[in-house]
C-alpha positions as CSV (number, residue, x, y, z in Angstrom):
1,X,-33.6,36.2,-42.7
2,X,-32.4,34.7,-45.7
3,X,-29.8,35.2,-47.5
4,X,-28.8,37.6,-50.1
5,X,-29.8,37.8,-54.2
6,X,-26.4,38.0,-55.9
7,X,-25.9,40.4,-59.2
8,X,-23.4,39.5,-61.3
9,X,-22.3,42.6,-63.8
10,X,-19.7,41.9,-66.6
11,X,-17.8,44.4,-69.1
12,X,-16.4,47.5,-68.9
13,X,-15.8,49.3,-65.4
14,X,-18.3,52.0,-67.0
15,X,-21.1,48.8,-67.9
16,X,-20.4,47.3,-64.7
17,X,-21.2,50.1,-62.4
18,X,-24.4,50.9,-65.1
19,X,-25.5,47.5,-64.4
20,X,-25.1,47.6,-60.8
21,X,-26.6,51.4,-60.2
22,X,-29.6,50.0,-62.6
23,X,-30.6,47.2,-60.1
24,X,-30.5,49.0,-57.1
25,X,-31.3,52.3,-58.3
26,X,-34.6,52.7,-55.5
27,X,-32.5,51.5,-52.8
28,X,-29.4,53.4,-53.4
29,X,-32.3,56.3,-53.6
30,X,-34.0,55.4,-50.3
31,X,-30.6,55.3,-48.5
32,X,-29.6,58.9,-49.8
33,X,-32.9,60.3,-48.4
34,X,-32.0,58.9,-45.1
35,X,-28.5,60.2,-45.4
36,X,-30.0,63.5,-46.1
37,X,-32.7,63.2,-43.1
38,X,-29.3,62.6,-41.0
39,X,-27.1,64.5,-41.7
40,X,-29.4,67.5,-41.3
41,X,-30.7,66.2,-38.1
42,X,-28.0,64.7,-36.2
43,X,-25.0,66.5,-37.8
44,X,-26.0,70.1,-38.3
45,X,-25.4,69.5,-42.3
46,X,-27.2,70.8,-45.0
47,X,-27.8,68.2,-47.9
48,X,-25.9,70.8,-50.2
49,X,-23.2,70.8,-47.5
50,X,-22.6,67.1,-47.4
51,X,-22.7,66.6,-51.2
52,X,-20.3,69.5,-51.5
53,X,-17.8,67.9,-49.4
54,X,-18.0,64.5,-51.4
55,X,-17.2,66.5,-55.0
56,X,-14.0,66.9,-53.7
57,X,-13.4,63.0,-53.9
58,X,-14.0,62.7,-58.0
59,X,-10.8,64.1,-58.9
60,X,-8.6,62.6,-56.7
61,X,-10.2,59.1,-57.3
62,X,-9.5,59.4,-61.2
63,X,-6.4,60.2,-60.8
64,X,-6.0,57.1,-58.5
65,X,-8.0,54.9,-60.6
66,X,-10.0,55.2,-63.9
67,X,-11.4,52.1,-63.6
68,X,-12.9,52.5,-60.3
69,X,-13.6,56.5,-61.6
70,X,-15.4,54.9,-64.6
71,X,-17.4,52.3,-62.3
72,X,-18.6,55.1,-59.8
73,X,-20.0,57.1,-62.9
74,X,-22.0,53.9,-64.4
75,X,-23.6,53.9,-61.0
76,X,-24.6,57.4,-60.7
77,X,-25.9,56.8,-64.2
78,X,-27.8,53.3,-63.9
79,X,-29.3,54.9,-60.5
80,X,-30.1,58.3,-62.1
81,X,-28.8,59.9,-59.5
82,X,-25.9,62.7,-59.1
83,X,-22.1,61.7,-59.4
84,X,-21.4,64.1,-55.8
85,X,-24.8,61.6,-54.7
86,X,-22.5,58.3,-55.1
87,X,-19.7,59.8,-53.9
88,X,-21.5,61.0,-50.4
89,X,-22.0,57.3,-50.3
90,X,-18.6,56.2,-51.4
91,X,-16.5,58.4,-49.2
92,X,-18.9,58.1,-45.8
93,X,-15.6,57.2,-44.0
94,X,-14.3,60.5,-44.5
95,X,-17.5,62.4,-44.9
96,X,-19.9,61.0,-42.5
97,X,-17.8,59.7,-39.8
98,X,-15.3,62.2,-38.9
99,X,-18.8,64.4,-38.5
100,X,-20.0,61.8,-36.1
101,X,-17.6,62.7,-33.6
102,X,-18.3,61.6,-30.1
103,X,-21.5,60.3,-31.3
104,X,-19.7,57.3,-32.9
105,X,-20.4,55.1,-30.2
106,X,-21.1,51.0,-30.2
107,X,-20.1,48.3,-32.0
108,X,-17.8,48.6,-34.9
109,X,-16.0,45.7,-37.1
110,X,-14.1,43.1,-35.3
111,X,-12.1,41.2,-37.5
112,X,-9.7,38.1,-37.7
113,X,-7.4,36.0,-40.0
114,X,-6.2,32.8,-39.3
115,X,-4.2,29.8,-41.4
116,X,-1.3,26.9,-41.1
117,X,-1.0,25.7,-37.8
118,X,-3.6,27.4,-36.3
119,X,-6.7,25.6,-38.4
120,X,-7.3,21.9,-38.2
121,X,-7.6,21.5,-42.3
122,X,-4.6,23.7,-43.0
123,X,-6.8,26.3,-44.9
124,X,-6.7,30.1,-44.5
125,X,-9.9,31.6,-43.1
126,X,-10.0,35.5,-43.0
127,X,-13.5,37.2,-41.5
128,X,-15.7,39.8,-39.2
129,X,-18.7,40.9,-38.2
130,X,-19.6,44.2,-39.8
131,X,-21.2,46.4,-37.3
132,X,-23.1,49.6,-38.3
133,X,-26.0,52.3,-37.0
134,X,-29.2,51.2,-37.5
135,X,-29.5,55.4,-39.1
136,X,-29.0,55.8,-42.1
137,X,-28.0,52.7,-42.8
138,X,-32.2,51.7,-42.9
139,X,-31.3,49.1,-40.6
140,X,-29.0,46.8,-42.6
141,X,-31.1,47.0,-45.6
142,X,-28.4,49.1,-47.7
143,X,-25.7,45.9,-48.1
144,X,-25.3,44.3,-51.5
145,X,-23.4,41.7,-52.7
146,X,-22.0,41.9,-56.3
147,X,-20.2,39.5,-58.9
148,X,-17.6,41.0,-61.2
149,X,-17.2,39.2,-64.0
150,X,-13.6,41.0,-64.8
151,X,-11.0,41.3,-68.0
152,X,-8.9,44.1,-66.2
153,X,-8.3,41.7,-63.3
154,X,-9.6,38.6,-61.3
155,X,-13.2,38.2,-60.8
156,X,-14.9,39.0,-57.6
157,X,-17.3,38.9,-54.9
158,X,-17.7,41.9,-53.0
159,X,-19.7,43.1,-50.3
160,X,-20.6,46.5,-49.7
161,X,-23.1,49.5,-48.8
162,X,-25.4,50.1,-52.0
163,X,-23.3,53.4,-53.7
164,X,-20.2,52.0,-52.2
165,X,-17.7,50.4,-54.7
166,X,-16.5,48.0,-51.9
167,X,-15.5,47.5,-48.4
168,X,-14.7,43.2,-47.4
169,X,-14.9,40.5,-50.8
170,X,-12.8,37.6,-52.5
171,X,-11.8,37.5,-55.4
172,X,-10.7,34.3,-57.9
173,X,-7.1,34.7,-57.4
174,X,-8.1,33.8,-53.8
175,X,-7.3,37.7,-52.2
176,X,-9.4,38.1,-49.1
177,X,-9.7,41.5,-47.4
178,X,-11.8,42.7,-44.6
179,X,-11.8,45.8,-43.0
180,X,-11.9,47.7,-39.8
181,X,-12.8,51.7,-39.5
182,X,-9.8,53.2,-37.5
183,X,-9.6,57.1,-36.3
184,X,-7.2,60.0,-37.4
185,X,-7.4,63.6,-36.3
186,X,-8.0,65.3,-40.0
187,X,-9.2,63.5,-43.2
188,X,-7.2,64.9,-45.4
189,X,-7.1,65.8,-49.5
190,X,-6.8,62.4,-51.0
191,X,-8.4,59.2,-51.8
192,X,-11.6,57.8,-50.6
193,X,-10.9,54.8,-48.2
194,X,-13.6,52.5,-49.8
195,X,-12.1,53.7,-53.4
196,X,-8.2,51.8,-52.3
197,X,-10.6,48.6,-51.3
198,X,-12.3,48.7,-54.6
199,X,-8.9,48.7,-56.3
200,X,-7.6,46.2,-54.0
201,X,-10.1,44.0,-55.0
202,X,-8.5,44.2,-58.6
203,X,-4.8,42.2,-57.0
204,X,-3.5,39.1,-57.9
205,X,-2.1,38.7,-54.1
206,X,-1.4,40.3,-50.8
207,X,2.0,42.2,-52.1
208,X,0.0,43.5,-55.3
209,X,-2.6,44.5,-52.7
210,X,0.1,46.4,-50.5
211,X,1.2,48.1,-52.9
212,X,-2.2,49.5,-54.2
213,X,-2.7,50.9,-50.4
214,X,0.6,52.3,-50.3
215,X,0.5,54.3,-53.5
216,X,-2.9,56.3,-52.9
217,X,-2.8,59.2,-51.4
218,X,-4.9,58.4,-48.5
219,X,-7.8,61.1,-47.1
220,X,-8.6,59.1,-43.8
221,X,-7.9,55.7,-42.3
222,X,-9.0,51.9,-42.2
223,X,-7.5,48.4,-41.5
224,X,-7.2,46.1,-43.6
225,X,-7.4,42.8,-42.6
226,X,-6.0,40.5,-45.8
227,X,-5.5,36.7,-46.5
228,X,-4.6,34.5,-49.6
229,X,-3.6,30.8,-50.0
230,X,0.2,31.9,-48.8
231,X,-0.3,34.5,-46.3
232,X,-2.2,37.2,-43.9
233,X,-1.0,40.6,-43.5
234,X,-2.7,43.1,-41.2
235,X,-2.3,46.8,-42.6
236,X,-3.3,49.9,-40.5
237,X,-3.3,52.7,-42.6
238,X,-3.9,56.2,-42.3
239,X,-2.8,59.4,-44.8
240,X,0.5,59.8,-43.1
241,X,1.8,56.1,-42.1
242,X,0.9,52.5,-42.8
243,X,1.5,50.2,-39.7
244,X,1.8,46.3,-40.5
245,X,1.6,42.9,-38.9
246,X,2.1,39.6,-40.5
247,X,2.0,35.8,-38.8
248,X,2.0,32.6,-40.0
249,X,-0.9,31.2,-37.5
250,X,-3.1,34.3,-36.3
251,X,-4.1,38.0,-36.6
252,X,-7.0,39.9,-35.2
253,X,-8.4,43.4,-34.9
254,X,-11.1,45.8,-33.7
255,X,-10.9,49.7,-34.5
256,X,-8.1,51.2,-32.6
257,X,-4.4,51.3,-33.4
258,X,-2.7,48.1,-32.1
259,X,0.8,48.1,-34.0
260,X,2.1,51.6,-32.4
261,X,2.3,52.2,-28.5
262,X,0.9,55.4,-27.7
263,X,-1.0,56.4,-30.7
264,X,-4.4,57.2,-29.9
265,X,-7.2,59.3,-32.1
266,X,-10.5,57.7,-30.5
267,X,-12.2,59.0,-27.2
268,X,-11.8,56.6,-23.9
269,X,-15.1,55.3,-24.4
270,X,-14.9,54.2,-28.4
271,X,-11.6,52.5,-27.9
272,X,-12.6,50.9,-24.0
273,X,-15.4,49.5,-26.6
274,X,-12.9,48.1,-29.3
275,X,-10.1,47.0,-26.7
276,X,-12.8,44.7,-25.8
277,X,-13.9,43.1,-28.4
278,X,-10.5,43.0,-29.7
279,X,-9.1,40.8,-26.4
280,X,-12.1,39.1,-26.8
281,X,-11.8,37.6,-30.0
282,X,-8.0,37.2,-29.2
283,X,-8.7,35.0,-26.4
284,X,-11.5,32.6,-28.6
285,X,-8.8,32.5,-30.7
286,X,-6.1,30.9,-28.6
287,X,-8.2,28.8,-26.8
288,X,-8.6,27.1,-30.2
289,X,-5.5,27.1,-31.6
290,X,-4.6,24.2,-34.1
291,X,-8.5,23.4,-34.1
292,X,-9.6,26.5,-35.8
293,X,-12.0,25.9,-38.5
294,X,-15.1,27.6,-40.1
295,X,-17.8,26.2,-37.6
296,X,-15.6,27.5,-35.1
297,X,-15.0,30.8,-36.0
298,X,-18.4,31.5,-36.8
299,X,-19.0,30.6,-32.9
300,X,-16.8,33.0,-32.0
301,X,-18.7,36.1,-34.3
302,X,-21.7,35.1,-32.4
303,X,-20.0,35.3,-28.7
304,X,-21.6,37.8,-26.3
305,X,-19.3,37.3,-23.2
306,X,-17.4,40.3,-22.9
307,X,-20.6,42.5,-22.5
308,X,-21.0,45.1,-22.9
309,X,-18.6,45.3,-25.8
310,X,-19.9,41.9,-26.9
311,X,-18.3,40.7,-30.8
312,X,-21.9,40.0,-32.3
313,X,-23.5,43.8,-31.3
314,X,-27.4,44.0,-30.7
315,X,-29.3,47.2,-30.8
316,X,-29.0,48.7,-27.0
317,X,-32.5,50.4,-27.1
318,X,-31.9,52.4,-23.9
319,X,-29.5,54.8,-26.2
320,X,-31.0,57.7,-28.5
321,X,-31.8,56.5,-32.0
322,X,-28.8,58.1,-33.1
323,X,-26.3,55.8,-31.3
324,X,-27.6,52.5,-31.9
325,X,-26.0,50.0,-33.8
326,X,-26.3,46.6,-34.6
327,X,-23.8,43.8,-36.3
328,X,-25.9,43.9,-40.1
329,X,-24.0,41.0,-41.3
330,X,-20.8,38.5,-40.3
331,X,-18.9,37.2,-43.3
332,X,-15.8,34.3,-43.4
333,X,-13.4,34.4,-46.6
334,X,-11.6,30.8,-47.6
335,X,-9.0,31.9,-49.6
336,X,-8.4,28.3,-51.0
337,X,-11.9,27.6,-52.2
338,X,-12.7,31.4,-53.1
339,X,-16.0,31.1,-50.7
340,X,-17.7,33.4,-48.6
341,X,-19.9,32.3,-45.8
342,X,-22.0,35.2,-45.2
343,X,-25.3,35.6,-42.2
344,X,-26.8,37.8,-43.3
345,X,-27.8,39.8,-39.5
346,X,-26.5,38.7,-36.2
347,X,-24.6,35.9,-36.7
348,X,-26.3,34.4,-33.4
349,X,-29.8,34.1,-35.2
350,X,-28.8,33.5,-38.8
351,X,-27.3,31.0,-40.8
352,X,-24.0,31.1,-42.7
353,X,-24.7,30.9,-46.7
354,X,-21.9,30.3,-48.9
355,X,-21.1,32.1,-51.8
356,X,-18.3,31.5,-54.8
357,X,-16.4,33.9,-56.6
């Protein structure tokens, strides 16, 4: 596999998102069909049902964000698709997954920062593996990557599902930020998840960042795993609390709740799955403590010793179609040199490319 075709869009948030819908107008159009095919045959969802439950998000994004508002309508436009079809897409953490249920089984997103004391070059190094069913995600083919050439804020690279406005990137003040889905009980009125990233993507640095999480009114949960040239900050956030962890050496994360004893949303098997992965990448991580550095970490995205919840996730074939997943890509963020080093599939079979900002 290589690796990916960057597009670089500049202007206004309404031209950016124009630009962007434009270029990947059939594949944005293929993935909605597959949503569609989904939703009605997995999830007992009509295609009127799901796009009725996305409207809902328009409002309360706008009144979160214009700019990101203004972006999400120049891709509807540049696609020549619907606004509600953009937003199915934009707000799948609280559309799609909550509907999922028991069936969200597998792999997930197990993510790490690290910096200071814990790297050999003193750099901070922030990155996961992004881990996603093969349906109707037409089996990793529905990632972009995306250059924002920015006067409202520092240029950036993000990565993210074609619709989406963002979900991990860099951007040229040198803010990293991965993320990790989490559970809740109830999504809730409120902001779209992957609308907070897109904004966050807009900070100067981690506090700036904070504070863009903290003041939207959330509708579901995520981590946010964050890094810059002073600091990382892990946030857990979900509508009603935001749980945070900071270190000078070393933070990691999977997709349950590790900051608050006894809070618990996921079934026993989806968090046995991300406990696992979770210790796992905790362990490579100490056992390379104050010799961390890129080629390293990327050896730990590709480890499959704690199987079966092994950190780079391959397709189990002996599930239904339904429940299998696969890591589509593993990213690393240098904060310092605004790079991403992205492999573009398993990490174990591909190699790292670097991008800049």
């Amino acid at each position: 596999m290589t690796g990916y075709e960057v597009l670089e869009v500049k202007g206004s948030p309404y031209e950016r998102g124009f630009a962007y819908g434009e270029h990947h107008s059939e594949r944005l159009k293929r993935l909605l069909d597959s949503s569609y095919r989904y939703y009605s045959t997995y999830l007992n969802t009509t295609k009127e049902e799901a796009l009725q439950d996305a409207l809902k998000y328009d409002q309360p994004i706008r009144d979160y964000s214009e700019d990101v508002a203004e972006e999400l309508r120049g891709t509807a436009e540049g696609a020549g698709v619907a606004m509600s079809e953009v937003l199915l897409i934009t707000a799948f953490n609280e559309v799609f997954y909550p509907r999922l249920g028991k069936n969200k089984e597998g792999g997930n997103c197990t993510s790490f920062a690290v910096r200071g004391s814990a790297t050999s070059d003193g750099l901070t190094y922030v990155g996961q593996n992004n881990d996603e069913g093969l349906d109707p995600w037409l089996e990793g083919d529905c990632t972009t990557l995306t250059r924002y050439r920015q006067s409202n804020g520092p240029d950036a690279l993000i990565y993210s599902y074609v619709g989406a406005p963002a979900l991990m990137g860099i951007n040229s003040a040198g803010l990293s930020v991965c993320i990790n889905a989490l559970v809740y009980n109830s999504v809730q009125p409120g902001v779209p998840m992957l609308a907070v990233v897109r904004s966050v993507m807009n900070q100067k640095d981690i506090d700036g960042a904070t504070k863009e999480i903290e003041r939207a009114k959330r509708a579901y949960s995520v981590n946010f795993m964050m890094g810059s040239t002073k600091e990382i900050v892990d946030l857990e956030t979900y509508p009603d609390r935001i749980f945070k962890s900071s270190s000078d050496s070393m933070l990691w994360h999977a997709n349950h709740c590790i900051y608050s004893s006894g809070l618990s949303y996921e079934t026993d098997e989806y968090r046995s799955n991300s406990v696992g992965r979770c210790g796992r990448m905790e362990t490579l991580l100490e056992s390379k403590r104050g010799s961390l550095d890129r080629e390293t970490l990327q050896s730990f995205l590709a480890d499959h010793e704690s199987k079966p919840n092994t950190v780079c996730w391959h397709v189990d074939h002996t599930r239904p179609r339904q429940k299998q997943t696969k890591t589509l890509d593993s990213m690393i963020y240098i904060p310092e040199k605004r790079e991403a080093w992205i492999a573009k599939g398993n990490p174990c079979s591909t190699e790292f490319v670097k991008y800049t900002v």
